[in-house]
BABADREN-967220 format. One record per residue (C-alpha): residue in one letter; x, y, z. Coordinates in steps of 0.1 Angstrom, whole numbers, padded with zeros to 4 digits, always signed. Example, Ala and Ser with C-alpha at 12.3 -4.5 7.8 and 13.67 -1.06 7.14 Angstrom:
<nodes>
a+0123-0045+0078/s+0137-0011+0071/
</nodes>
This chain:
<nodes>
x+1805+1170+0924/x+1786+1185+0895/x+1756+1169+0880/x+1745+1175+0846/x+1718+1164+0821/x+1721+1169+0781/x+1695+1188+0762/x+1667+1164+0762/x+1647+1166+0728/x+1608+1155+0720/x+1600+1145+0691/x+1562+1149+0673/x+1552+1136+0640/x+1513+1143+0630/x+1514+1118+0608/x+1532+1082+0621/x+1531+1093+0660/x+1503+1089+0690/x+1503+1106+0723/x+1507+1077+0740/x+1539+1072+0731/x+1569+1083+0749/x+1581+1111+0726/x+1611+1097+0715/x+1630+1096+0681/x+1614+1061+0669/x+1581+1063+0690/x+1570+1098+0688/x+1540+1122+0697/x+1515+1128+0675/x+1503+1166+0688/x+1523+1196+0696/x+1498+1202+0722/x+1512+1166+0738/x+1545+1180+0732/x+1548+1212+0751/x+1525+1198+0783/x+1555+1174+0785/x+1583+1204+0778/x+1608+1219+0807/x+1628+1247+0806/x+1655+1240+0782/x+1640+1215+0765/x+1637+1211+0724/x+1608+1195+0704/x+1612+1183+0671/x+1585+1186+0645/x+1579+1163+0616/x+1564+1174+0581/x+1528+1173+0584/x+1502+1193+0593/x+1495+1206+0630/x+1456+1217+0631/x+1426+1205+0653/x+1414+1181+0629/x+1448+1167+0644/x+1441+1169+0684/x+1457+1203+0685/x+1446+1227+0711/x+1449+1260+0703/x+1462+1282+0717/x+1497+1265+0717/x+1520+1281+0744/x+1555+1274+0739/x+1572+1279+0778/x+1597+1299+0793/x+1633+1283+0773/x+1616+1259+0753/x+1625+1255+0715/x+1602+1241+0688/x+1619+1231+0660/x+1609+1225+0627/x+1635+1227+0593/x+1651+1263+0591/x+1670+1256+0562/x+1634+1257+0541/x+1617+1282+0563/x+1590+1256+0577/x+1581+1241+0544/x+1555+1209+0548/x+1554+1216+0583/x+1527+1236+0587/x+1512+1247+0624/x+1476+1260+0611/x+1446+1269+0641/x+1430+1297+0660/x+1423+1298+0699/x+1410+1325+0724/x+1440+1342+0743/x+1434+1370+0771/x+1460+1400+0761/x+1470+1418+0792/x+1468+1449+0765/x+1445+1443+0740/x+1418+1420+0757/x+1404+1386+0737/x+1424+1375+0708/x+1425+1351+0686/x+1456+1333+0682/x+1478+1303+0667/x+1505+1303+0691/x+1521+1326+0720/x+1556+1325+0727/x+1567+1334+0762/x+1605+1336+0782/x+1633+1328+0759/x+1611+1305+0739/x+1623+1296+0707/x+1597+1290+0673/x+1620+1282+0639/x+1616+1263+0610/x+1577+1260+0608/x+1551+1277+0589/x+1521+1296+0603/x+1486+1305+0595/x+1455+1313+0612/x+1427+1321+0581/x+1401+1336+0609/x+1389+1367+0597/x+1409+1381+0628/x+1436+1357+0636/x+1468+1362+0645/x+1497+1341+0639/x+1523+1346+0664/x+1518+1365+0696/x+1538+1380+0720/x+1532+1398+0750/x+1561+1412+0772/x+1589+1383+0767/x+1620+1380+0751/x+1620+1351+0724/x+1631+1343+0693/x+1615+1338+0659/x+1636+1326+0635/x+1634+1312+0597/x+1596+1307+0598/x+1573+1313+0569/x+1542+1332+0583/x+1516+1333+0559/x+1477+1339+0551/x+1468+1353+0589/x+1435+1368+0592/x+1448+1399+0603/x+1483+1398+0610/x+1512+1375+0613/x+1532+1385+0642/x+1521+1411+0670/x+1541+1420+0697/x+1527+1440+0733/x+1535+1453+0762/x+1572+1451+0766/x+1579+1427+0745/x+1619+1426+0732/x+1621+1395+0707/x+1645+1386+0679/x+1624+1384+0647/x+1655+1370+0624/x+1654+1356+0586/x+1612+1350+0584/x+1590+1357+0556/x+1563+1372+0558/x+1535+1369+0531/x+1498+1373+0523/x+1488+1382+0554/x+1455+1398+0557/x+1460+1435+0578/x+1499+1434+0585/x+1527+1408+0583/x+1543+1427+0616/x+1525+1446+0640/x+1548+1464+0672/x+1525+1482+0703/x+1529+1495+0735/x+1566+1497+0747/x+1577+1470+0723/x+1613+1465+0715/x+1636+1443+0700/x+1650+1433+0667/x+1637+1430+0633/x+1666+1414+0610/x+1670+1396+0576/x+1634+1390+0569/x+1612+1393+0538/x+1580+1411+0543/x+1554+1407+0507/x+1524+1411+0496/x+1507+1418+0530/x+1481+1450+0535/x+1509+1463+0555/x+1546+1451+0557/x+1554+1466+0594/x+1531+1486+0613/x+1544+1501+0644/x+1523+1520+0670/x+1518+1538+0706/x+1563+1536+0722/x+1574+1507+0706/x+1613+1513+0692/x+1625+1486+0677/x+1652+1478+0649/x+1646+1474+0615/x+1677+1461+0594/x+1688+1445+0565/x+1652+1438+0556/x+1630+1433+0521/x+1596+1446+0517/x+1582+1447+0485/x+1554+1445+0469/x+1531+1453+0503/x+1500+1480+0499/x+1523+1498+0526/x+1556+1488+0537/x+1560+1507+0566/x+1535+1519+0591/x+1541+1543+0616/x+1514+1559+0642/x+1511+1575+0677/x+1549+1577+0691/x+1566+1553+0675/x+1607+1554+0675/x+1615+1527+0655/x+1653+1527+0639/x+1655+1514+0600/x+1687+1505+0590/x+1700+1491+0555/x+1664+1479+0544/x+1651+1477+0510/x+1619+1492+0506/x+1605+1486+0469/x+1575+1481+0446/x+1548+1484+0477/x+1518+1494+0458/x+1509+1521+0478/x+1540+1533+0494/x+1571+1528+0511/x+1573+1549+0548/x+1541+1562+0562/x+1546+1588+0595/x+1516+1595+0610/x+1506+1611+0645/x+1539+1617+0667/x+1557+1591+0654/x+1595+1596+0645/x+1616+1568+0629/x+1654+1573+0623/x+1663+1574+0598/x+1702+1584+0603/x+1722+1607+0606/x+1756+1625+0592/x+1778+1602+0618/x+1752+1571+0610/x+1744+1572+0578/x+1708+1551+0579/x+1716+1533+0544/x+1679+1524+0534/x+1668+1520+0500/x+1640+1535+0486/x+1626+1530+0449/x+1598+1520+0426/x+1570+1528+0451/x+1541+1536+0437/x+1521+1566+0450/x+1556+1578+0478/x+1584+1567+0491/x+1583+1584+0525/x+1550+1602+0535/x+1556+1627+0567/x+1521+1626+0574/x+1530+1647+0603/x+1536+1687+0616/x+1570+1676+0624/x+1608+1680+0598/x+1621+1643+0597/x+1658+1638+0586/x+1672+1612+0564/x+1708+1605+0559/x+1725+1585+0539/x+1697+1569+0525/x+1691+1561+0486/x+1659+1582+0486/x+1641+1604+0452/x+1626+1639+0462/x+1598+1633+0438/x+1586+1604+0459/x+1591+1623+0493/x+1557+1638+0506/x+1555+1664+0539/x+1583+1678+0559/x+1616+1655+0553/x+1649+1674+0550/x+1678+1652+0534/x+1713+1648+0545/x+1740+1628+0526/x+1718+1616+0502/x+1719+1604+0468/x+1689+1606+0444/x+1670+1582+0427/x+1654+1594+0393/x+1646+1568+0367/x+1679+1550+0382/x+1702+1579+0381/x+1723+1598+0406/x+1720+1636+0407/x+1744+1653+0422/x+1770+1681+0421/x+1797+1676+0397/x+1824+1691+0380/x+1816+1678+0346/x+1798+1685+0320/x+1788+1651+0308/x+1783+1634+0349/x+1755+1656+0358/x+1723+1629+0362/x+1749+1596+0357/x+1747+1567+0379/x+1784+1570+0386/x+1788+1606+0395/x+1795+1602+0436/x+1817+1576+0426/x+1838+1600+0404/x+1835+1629+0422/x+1851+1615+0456/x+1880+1603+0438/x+1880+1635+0422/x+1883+1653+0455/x+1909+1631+0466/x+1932+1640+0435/x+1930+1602+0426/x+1910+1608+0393/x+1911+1639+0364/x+1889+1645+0334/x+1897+1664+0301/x+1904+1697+0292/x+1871+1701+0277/x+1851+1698+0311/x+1846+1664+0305/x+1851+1631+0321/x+1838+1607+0293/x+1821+1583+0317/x+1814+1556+0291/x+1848+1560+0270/x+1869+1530+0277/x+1905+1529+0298/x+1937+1524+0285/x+1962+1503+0302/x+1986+1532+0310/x+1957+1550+0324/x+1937+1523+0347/x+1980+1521+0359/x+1979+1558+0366/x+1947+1558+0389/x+1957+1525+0409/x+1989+1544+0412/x+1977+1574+0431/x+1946+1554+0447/x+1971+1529+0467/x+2002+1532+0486/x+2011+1492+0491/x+2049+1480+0500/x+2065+1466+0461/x+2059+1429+0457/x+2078+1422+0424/x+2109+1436+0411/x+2097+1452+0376/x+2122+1445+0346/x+2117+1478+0323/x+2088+1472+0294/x+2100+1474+0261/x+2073+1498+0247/x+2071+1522+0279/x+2096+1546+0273/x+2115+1562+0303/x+2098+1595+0292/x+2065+1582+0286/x+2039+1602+0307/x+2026+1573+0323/x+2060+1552+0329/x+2067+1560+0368/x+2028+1554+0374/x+2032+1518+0357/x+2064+1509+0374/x+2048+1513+0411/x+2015+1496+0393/x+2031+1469+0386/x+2053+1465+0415/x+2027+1465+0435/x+2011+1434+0418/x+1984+1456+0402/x+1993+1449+0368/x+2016+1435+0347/x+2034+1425+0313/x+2029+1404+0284/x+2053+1374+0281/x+2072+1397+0247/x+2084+1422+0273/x+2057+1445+0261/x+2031+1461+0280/x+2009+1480+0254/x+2001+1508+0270/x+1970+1517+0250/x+1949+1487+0251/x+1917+1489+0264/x+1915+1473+0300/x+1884+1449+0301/x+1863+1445+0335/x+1876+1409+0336/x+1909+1425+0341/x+1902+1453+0362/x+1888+1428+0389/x+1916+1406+0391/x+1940+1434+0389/x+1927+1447+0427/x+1922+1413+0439/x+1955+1405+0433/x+1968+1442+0440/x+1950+1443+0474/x+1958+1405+0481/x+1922+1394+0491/x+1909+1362+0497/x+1880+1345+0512/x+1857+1342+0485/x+1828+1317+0481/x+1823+1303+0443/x+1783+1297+0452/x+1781+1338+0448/x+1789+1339+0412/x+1753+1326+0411/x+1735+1364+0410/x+1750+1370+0379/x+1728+1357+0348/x+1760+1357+0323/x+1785+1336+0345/x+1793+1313+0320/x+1817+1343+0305/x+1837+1346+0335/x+1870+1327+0325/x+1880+1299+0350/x+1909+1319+0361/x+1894+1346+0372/x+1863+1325+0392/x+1877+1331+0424/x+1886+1368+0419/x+1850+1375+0411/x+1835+1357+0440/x+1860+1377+0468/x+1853+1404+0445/x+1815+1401+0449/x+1815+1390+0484/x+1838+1423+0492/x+1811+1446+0473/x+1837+1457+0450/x+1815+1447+0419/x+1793+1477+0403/x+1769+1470+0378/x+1755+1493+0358/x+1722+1492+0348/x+1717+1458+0357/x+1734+1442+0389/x+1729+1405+0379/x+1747+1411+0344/x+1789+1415+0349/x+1798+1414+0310/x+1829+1407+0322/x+1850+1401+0290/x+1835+1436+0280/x+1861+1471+0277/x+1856+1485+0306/x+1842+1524+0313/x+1860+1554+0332/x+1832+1552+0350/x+1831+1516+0361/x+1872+1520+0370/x+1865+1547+0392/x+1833+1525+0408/x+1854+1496+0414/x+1880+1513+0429/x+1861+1534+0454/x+1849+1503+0462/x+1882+1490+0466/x+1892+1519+0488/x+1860+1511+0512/x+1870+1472+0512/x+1907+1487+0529/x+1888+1509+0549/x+1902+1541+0532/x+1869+1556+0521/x+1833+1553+0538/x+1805+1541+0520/x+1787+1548+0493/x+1749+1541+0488/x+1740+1527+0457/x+1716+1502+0436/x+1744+1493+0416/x+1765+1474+0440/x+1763+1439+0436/x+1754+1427+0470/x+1746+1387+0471/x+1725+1378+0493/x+1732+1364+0527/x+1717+1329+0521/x+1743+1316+0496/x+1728+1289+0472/x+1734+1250+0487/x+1745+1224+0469/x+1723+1203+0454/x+1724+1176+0483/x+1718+1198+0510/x+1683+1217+0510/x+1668+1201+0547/x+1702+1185+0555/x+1704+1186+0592/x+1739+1202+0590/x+1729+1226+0563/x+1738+1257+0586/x+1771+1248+0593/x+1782+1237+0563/x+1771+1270+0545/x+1787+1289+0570/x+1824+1271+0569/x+1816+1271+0531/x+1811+1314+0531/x+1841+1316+0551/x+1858+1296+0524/x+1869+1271+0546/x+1855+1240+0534/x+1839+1234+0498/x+1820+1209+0478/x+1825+1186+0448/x+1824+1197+0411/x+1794+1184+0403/x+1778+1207+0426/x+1772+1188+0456/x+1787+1191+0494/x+1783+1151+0500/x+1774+1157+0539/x+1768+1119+0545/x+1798+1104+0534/x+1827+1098+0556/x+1860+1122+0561/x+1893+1107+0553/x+1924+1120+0578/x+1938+1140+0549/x+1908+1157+0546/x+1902+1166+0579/x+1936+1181+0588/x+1933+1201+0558/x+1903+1214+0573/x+1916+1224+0610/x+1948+1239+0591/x+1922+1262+0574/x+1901+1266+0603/x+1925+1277+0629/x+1959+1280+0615/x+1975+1268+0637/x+2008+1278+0653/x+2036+1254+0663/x+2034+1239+0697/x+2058+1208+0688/x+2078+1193+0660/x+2058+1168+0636/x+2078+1136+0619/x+2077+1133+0580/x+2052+1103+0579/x+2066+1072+0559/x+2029+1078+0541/x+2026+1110+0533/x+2051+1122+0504/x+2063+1159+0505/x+2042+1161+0471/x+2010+1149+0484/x+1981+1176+0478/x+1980+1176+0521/x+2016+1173+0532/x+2017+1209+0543/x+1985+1208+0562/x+1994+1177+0577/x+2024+1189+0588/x+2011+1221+0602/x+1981+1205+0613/x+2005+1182+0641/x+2029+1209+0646/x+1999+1223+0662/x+1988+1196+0680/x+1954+1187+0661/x+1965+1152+0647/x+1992+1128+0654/x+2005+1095+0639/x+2009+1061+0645/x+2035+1041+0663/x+2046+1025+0626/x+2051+1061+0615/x+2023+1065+0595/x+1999+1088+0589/x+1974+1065+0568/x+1962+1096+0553/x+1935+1081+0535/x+1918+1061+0563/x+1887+1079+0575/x+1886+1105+0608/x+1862+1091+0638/x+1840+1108+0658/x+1863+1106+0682/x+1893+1111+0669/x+1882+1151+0657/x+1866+1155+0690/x+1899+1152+0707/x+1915+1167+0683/x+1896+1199+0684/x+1902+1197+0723/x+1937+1183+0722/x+1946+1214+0692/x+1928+1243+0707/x+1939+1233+0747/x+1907+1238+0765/x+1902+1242+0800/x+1892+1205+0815/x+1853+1196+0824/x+1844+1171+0847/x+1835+1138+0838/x+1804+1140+0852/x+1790+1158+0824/x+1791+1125+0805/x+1761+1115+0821/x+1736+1125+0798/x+1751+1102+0767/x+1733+1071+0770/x+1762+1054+0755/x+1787+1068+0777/x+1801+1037+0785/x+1816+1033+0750/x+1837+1062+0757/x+1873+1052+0758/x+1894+1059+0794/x+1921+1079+0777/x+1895+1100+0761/x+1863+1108+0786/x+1883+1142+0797/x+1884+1155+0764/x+1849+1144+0755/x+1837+1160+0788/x+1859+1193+0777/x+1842+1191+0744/x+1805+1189+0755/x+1807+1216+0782/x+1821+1236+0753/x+1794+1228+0731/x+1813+1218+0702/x+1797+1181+0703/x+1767+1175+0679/x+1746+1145+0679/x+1724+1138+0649/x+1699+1121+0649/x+1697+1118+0689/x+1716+1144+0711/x+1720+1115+0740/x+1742+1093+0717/x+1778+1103+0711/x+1787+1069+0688/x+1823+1077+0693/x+1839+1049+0673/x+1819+1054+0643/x+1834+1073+0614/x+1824+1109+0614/x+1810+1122+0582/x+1814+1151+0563/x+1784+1166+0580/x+1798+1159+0614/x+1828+1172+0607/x+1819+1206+0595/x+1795+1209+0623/x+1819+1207+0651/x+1851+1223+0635/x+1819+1248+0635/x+1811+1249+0673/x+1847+1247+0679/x+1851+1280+0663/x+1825+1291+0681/x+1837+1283+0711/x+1870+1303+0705/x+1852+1335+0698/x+1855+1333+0663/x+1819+1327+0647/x+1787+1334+0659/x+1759+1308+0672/x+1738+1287+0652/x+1707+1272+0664/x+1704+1232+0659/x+1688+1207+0684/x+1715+1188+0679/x+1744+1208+0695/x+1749+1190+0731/x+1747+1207+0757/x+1751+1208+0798/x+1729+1224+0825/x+1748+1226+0858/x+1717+1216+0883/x+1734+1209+0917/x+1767+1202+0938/x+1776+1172+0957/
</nodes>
């Protein structure tokens, strides 16, 4: 017989809590330092807002333990709860240090801020373990923020970094790991890494640092897709031995350098570095540094080699001249392209006519103004047959109006038949309002796809605007790398939103925040008009299948009745339908479907069981809900299936499952969310309130 025990979680509150208590939800600890003595491996503590400081009772150092995870609120990056102090720690590397907190084994710090103000304190220290640091803010440290020794590997994902004294990161020794998604500003240095340590840098921001990047000794750090801008004194610094990479012709590095002040990239070194693919201006490069599939920056322009006259030094002229060398795209007989001249109908049908070779969707009645001998007329038959384009409702066509950008967008979305986009996205541009209703959700899958180019300024679309030659043949490279018919092309034009999507107005600190945003980017789930997501209220039946239909699409497994309550023109009968042909949901013995009663907790964790057939757990692994005896007969192997599978989430306590109380909205999203992930589908997402078993014996 297998035992096991549910995540147990502590909870600390510095302001309401004493350290005599038991560490529970309603009576809990007042000091971290309570917290972690009482911590096993595996174990989560909750933080409170407040402040956690000696005047408090905290000892410092505080040492989180091998698989322990301190918790704070991710979703603001720590905000209000603030982990502030300074204690002596003996470095196996570096001797005496002073620092706030040291992480070891597969610890686990997110969701807190950190500062030690000691001339040289250290935030966060980490000295040959593996853990992760997640959606922190680590601010005002003495010296630096973060330093990792000796053979250290951690995951340093979605932090800021700021106003830290000598560096926000610092990487020694034979450090490792992986530096993602953070934002490093206004520190002396951004990143300075030293002696072997290789880790990766990608898909970071650092701006407005004295330095960005530090490099010394024989450092091999690899920088990927970071943007590296307005650091007062410069962006890359190579000094000793060091050498980063920075790509290469079959990895193109995709780092973007611009509006550094004194260099971009100083080679401070005897040795030729290489950059590839990176957006990077030879006026800002200084020492040996030989580019390779490169485009320039100058003032915001591209220079490269063209065949016109008029694109030498414009911001679309790789754009152009790939299509060119594909034979998708011509200029005049003058040696011109006229960039900034605007496209004609019959023309923008010409160039989507040679750019894609899609099966004909629509049978296309002849246009009564496109003459059979018309130089464009085969080009805008196959256009328009292949859902690119189409007529007026007089038969016409009107070959020679200007296209307008509006148009041109939800022309390839509809051409290419993409979907997927999330409405929250339209939010990076400052002149939304102009976007017609009906062409919303083309702009957000649009965005979201990295179709968009905006030239000279990404966060304005001035979409009802005649659109350029130039912006046609940026949009449809784009296209063409969306289908994976081109590769990529590096530049500050693309619109590219940022990862964190805005929430709605009711979910900043919502404990389900994560999963919510995530189904919502995977436009699976979205919110109310008047912009907010309504986590706490409860889920009707409707709703729900509606969800899992979308979700997991599920194939047939059985036949479904036509419920006596659910019309064939209700806004869900087809989900429904699909939704128990696949063997999510089921009816009642009357027939019914009672659509509008509200979904259990329960109820979806059988269905996501029941829908997505799981392999059976044991019952034991019921034995860490404290209300476990609530748990309906029929239903404890599917609950059991469900838990092991970690698609169960508990808020506010992990130990109680509530199983007869309506699930919310909140609930709901966050396990259709784990069930995904349980399926392969999505990745993880760290909450203390995902159950989960630990196999500790056999009977």
């Amino acid at each position: 017989m297998v035992n096991s025990t549910l995540v147990a979680t502590l909870y600390v509150n510095p302001v309401t809590g004493n350290d005599a208590n038991a560490g529970s939800r309603l009576v809990p600890y007042k000091t971290l330092t309570r917290a972690l003595q009482a911590s096993k491996t595996g174990m989560i503590i909750q933080l409170a807002p407040g402040t956690y400081s000696t005047t408090n009772g905290e000892i410092f150092p505080l040492v989180i333990p091998a698989g322990v995870m301190v918790v704070g609120n991710e979703a603001t990056k720590g905000q209000g709860i603030i982990i502030s102090g300074s204690g002596e720690y003996q470095s196996e590397s570096f001797g005496v240090q002073n620092i706030t907190l040291l992480l070891l084994d597969d610890a686990s710090l997110m969701g807190v801020t950190v500062t030690n103000a000691i001339t040289k304190g250290t935030g966060v220290w980490i000295e040959s373990t593996v853990p992760t640091l997640a959606n922190n803010t680590l601010i005002k440290c003495g010296r630096e923020a973060v330093f990792v020794s000796g053979t250290g590997k951690p995951a340093i994902l979605d932090n800021v970094f700021v106003e830290n004294g000598a560096s926000g990161l610092v990487m020694a020794r034979h450090s490792k790991g992986e530096v993602l998604r953070n934002v490093v500003q206004k520190n002396a240095i951004g990143i300075a890494i030293s002696d072997f340590a290789a880790p990766l840098l990608a898909n970071n921001k650092l701006s407005e640092n004295r330095t960005a990047i530090a490099l010394s000794r024989d450092a091999r750090p690899v920088l990927r897709q970071n943007i590296i801008e307005k650091n007062s004194q410069g962006g890359l610094l190579v000094n000793g031995n060091a050498t980063p990479d920075l790509g290469s012709t079959q990895d193109p590095a995709g780092n973007i350098f611009r509006s550094n002040s004194s260099f971009d990239v100083h080679n401070a070194t005897s040795k030729k570095l290489v950059s590839a693919g990176n957006l990077l201006n030879p006026v800002g490069i200084k020492g040996l540094v030989e580019l390779g599939a490169t485009t320039e920056d100058t003032s915001k322009k591209v220079t490269i080699s063209t065949s016109f006259s008029d694109m030498t030094g414009h911001w679309a002229a790789a754009f152009v001249e790939a299509l060119l060398s594909k034979g998708l795209i011509s200029g005049f007989g003058d040696g011109t392209f006229q960039p900034e001249a605007p496209i004609a109908r019959a023309q923008y049908a010409a160039i989507v006519a040679k750019s894609f070779d899609l099966p004909q969707k629509n049978q296309v009645n002849n246009f009564t103004d496109v003459k059979s001998d018309f130089w464009a007329a085969t080009a805008i038959e196959r256009a328009a047959s292949m859902d690119f384009i189409s007529g007026f409702p007089d038969g016409t066509f009107r070959p020679g109006q200007n296209l307008t950008k509006i148009q041109a967008i939800v022309s390839l979305i509809n051409g290419l038949q993409l979907s997927g986009g999330n409405p929250n996205v339209l939010t990076v541009y400052r002149d939304r309002a102009q976007i017609p209703s009906y062409a919303n959700d083309a702009v957000a899958v649009a965005t979201q796809k990295l179709l968009v180019v905006n030239y000279p300024q990404t966060e304005l679309l001035e979409p009802l605007r005649d659109i350029t030659r130039a912006e046609v043949a940026a949009l449809i490279y784009q296209a063409l790398v969306t289908i994976g018919k081109q590769k990529p092309i590096i530049s500050p034009y693309i619109v590219n939103p940022d990862a964190d999507i805005p929430s709605f107005t009711d979910l900043l600190g919502h404990w389900a925040e994560g999963f919510i945003r995530a189904l919502v980017s995977m436009n699976l789930t979205r919110g109310f008009a008047n912009g907010s997501y309504q986590p706490d209220q409860p889920m009707t039946r409707a709703q729900y299948a509606a969800l899992v239909t979308a979700a997991f699409n599920p194939t047939p497994k059985r036949s479904a009745p036509d419920f006596t309550d659910v019309p064939k023109d209700f806004w869900a009968y087809k989900s429904i339908q699909q939704a128990a042909q696949g063997g999510f949901v089921g009816g009642f013995s009357d027939r019914t479907f009672r659509p509008q009663h509200n979904v259990q907790r329960l109820q979806v964790i059988v269905s996501l069981v029941n829908g997505l057939t799981l392999p059976a757990a044991h019952p034991d692994v019921l034995l860490g809900f404290s209300d476990r005896n609530s748990i309906p007969d029929y239903a404890s192997a599917a609950v059991a299936t469900a838990t092991l599978q970690r698609i169960v989430v508990n808020y506010p306590d992990p130990k109680q499952i509530e199983p007869t109380r309506e699930a919310t909205r909140a609930e709901v999203a966050a396990m259709v969310y784990q069930a995904l992930v349980a399926i392969g589908r999505t990745p993880n997402i760290n909450s203390p309130y995902i159950v989960s078993t630990f196999a500790v014996g056999n009977k």
